[in-house]
C-alpha positions as CSV (number, residue, x, y, z in Angstrom):
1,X,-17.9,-18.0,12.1
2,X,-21.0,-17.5,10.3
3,X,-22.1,-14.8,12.6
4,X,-18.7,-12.8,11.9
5,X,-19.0,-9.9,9.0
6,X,-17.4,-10.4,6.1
7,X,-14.3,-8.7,4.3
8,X,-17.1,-7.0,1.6
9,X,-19.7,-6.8,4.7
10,X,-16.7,-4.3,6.5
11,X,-16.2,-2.1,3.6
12,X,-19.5,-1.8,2.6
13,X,-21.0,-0.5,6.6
14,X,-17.9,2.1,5.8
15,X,-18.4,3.5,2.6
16,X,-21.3,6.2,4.2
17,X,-17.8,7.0,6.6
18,X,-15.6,7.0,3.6
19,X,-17.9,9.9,2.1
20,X,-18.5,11.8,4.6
21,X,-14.6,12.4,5.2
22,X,-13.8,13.1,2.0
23,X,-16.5,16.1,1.7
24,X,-15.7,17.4,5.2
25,X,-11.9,17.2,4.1
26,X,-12.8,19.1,1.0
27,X,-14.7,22.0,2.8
28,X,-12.0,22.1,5.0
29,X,-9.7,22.4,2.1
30,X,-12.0,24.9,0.6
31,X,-12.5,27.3,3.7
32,X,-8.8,27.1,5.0
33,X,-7.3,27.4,2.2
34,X,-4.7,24.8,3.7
35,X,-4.3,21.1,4.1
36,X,-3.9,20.0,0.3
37,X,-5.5,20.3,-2.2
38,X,-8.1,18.3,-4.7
39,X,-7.7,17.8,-8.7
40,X,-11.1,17.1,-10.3
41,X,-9.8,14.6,-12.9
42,X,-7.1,12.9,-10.2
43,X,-9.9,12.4,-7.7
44,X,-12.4,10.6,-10.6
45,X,-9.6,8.5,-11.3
46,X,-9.0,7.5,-7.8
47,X,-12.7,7.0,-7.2
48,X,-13.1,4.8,-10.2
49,X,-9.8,2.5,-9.0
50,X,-11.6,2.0,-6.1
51,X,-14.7,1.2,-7.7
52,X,-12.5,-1.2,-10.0
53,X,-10.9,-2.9,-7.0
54,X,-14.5,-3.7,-5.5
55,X,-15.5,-5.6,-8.9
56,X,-11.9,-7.4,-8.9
57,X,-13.0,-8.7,-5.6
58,X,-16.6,-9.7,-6.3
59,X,-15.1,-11.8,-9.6
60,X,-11.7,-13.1,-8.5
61,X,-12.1,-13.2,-4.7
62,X,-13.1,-17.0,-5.0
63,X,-9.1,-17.8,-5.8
64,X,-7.8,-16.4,-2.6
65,X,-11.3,-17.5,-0.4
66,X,-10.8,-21.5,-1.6
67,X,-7.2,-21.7,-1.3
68,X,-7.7,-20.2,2.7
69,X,-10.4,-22.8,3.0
70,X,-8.4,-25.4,1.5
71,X,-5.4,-24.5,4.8
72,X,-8.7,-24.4,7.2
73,X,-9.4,-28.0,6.1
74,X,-6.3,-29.2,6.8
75,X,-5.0,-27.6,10.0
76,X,-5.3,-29.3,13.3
77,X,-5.9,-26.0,14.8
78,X,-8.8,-23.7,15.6
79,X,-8.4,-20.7,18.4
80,X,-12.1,-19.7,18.2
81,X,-13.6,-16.4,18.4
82,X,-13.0,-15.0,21.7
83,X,-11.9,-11.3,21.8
84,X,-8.5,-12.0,22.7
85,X,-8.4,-14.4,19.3
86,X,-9.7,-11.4,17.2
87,X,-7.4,-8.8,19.2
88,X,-4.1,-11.3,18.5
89,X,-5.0,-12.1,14.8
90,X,-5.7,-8.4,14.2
91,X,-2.1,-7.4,15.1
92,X,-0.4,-10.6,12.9
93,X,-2.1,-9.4,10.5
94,X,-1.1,-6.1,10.4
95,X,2.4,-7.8,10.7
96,X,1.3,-9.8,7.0
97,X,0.4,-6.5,5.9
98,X,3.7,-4.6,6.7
99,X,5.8,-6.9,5.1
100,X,3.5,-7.5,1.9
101,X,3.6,-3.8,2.0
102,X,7.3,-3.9,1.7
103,X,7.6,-6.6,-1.0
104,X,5.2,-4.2,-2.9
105,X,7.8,-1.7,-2.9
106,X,10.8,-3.9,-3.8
107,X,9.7,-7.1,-5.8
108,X,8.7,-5.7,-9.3
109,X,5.7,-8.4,-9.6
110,X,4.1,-7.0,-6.9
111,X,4.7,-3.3,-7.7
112,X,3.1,-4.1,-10.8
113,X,-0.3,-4.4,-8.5
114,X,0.7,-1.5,-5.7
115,X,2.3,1.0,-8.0
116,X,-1.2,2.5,-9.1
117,X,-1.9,3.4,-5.1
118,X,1.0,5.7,-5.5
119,X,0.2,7.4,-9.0
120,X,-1.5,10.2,-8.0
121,X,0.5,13.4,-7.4
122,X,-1.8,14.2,-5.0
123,X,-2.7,13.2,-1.2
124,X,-6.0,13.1,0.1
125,X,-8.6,11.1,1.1
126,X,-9.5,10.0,-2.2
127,X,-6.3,8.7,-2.7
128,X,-6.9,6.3,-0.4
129,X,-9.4,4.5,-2.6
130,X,-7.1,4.5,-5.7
131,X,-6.6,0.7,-4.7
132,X,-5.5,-2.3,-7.6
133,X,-7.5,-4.3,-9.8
134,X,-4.6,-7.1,-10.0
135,X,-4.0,-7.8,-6.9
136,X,-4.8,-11.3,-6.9
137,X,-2.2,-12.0,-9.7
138,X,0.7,-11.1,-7.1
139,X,-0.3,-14.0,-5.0
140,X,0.7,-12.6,-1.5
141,X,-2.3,-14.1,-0.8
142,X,0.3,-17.1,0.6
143,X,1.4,-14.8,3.3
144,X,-1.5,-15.1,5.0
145,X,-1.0,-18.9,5.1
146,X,0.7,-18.9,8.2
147,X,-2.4,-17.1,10.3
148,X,-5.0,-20.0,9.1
149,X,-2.4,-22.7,9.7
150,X,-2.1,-21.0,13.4
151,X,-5.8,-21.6,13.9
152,X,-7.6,-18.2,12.8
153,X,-10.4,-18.9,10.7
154,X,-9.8,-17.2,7.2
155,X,-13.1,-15.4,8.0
156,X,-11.6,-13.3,10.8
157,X,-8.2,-13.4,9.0
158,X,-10.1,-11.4,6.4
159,X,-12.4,-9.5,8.9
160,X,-8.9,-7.6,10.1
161,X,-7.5,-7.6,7.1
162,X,-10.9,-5.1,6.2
163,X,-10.4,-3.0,9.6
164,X,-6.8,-2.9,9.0
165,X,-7.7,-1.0,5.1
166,X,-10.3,0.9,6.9
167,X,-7.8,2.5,9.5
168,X,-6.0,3.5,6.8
169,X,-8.1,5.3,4.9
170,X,-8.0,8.7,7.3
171,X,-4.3,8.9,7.4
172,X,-4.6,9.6,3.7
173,X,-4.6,13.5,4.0
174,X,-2.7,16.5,4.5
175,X,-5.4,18.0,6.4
176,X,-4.0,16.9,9.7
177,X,-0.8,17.8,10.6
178,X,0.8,15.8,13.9
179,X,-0.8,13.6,16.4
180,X,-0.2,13.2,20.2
181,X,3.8,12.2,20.6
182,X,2.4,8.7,22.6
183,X,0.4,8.3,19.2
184,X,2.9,9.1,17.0
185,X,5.3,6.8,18.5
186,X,2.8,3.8,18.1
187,X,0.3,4.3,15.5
188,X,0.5,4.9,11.8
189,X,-0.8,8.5,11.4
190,X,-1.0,11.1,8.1
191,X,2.7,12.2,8.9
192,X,3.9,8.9,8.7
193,X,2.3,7.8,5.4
194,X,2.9,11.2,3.7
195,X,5.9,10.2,4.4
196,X,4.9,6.7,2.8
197,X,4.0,8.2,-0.5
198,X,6.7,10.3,-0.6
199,X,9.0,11.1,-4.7
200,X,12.1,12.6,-2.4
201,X,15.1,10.3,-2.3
202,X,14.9,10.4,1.5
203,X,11.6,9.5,1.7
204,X,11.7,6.3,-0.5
205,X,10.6,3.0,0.7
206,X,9.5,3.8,3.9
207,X,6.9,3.3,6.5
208,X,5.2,0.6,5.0
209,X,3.2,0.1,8.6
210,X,-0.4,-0.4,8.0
211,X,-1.9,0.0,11.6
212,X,1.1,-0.2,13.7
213,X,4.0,2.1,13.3
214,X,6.2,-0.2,15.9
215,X,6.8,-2.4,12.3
216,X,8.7,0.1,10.8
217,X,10.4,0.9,13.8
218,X,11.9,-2.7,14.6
219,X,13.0,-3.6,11.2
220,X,14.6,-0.6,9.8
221,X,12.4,1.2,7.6
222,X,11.4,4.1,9.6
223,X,11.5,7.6,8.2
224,X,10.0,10.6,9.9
225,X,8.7,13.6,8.2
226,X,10.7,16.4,8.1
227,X,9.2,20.0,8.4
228,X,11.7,21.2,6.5
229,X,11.9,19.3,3.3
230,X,8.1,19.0,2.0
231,X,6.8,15.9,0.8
232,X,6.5,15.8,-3.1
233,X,3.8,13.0,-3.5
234,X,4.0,10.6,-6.3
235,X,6.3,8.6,-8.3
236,X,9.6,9.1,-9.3
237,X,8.9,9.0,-12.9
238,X,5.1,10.2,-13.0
239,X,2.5,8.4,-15.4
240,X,1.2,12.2,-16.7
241,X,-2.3,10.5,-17.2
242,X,-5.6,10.0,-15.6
243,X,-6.1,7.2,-17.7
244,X,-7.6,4.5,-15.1
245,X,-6.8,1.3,-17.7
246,X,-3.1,2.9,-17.4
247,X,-2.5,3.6,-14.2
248,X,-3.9,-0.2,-13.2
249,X,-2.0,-1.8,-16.0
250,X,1.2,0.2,-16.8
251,X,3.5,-1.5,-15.0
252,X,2.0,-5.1,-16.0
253,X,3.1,-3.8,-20.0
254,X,6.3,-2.7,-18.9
255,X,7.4,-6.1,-17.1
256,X,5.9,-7.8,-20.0
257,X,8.4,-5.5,-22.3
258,X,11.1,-6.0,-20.6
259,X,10.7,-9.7,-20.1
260,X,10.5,-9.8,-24.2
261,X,12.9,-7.9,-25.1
262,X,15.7,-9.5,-27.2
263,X,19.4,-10.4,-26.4
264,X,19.0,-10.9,-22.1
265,X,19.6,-13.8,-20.8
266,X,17.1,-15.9,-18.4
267,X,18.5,-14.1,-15.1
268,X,18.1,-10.8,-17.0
269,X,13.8,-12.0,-17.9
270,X,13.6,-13.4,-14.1
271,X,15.2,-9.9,-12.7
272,X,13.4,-7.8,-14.4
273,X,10.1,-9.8,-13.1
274,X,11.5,-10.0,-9.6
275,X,14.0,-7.5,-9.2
276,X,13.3,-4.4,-7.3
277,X,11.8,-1.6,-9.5
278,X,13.9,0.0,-11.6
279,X,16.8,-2.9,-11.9
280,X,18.1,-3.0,-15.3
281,X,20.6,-5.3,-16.9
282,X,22.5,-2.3,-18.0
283,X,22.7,-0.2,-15.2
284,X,20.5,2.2,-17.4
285,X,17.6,3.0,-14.9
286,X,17.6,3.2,-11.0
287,X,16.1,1.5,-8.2
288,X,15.1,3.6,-5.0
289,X,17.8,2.0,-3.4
290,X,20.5,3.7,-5.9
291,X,18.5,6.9,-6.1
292,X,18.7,7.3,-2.3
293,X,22.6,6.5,-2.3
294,X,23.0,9.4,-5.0
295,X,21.3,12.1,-2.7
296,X,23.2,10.5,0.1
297,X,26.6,11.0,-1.4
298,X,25.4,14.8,-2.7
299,X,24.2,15.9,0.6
300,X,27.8,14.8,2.4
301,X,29.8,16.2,-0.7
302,X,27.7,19.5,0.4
303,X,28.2,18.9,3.9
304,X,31.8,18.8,3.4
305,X,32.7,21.4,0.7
């Protein structure tokens, strides 16, 4: 494997793409008129979480790297390299991803790390690169377990993993509108993940596919866009700030607060670590859950008045 390039190694050959994009989405912005829109400060702030990610990786990437190579040392199984291997381990993986994707949206200890991707109450390319600083502290590094215990060398479990990010970058954008229908039905595409980092109660929690669309499809949590209700990007209660140290470590505070705070009992300090977001032992606050059975309930009391 020590031919194969590297997780860094694959981000790095596409940073020159990553540029590129973002200017030609920005003149395309600029001429049309159309397709979104860019914030000076929002876009620094993106651009610096990225940046922030890459040094999080260079100084804690050693913790995720020896605990794969710890599983690789103890597995009876190795599949190789062949094409096939690479082809088969990049679709499991993008099965890993979808479903850390989804415990990022509904286990508060990993929202902590993913909330900061959605921050930004704008959508375009640079938001794409507004990526965590604490991800390693969420430890879904264990759901990759299962692909190095299947024989995939962690290098090419990692190798995907950085093609899989790298697809993903371009459907950050509201420059494109729809794809084929044979590609919508399949791929992820900017219509789906608008849809993704979607505020509107109908939009919540949804389409967490990273490559593959066809996730979302088979377990439940497909939502298509809707021309006629716009997508208002963001979260539900917005941060307000372009403070990077914020936006990466907000959430970490508020867990830590809430965790603290005096009076709850041990369930209460374990839910509000590992409850969806916005669980409260009071019923005080909302989880996306509650907020999209509110708008359900208005929209049939509308329907039927």
């Amino acid at each position: 494997m020590t031919d194969m390039l590297t997780y860094p190694d694959v981000v790095q050959l596409a940073v020159p793409f990553f540029i590129a994009a973002i200017l030609i989405e920005l003149l395309w912005i600029v001429i049309k008129k159309r397709g979104g829109r860019y914030e000076t400060r929002d876009a620094v702030t993106s651009l610096i979480m990225g940046a922030g990610n890459v040094v999080s990786g260079i100084l804690l990437g050693f913790i995720a790297w020896g605990f794969f190579m710890v599983l690789w040392e103890i597995t009876p199984l190795d599949l190789g390299t062949s094409w096939w291997v690479v082809a088969l381990c990049f679709v499991l993986d993008d099965l890993r991803y979808y479903w850390v994707h989804r415990f990022g949206h509904r286990i508060r200890w990993v929202w902590a790390s993913h909330v900061n991707h959605h921050s930004s109450q704008h959508y375009n390319l640079t938001t794409a690169l507004r990526q965590t600083w604490t991800g390693t502290f969420t430890f879904m590094m264990i759901i990759r377990a299962p692909l190095i215990l299947l024989g995939f060398h962690p290098a090419m479990v990692l190798f995907c993993g950085g093609l899989n990010l790298i697809y993903q970058f371009w459907i950050h954008t509201e420059a494109i509108g729809r794809m084929p229908r044979w590609f919508e039905a399949v791929m992820n595409t900017p219509s789906h993940h608008r849809v993704h980092h979607g505020r509107n109660p109908r939009y919540l929690d949804a389409n967490y596919a990273g490559v593959f669309i066809i996730w979302d499809k088979m377990f439940g949590t497909f939502v298509p866009e809707d021309d006629k209700e716009k997508v208002d990007f963001g979260l539900v209660h917005n941060l307000g700030t372009f403070n990077p140290l914020r936006v990466a470590f907000h959430e970490w505070i508020g867990i830590f607060k809430d965790v603290t705070q005096p009076g709850i009992s041990l369930k209460d300090r374990f839910s509000y670590a590992f409850a969806p977001p916005g669980w409260s032992h009071d019923g005080s606050r909302q989880t996306s859950e509650m907020i999209k059975e509110r708008h359900n309930r208005a929209n049939e009391s509308a329907s039927g008045s």
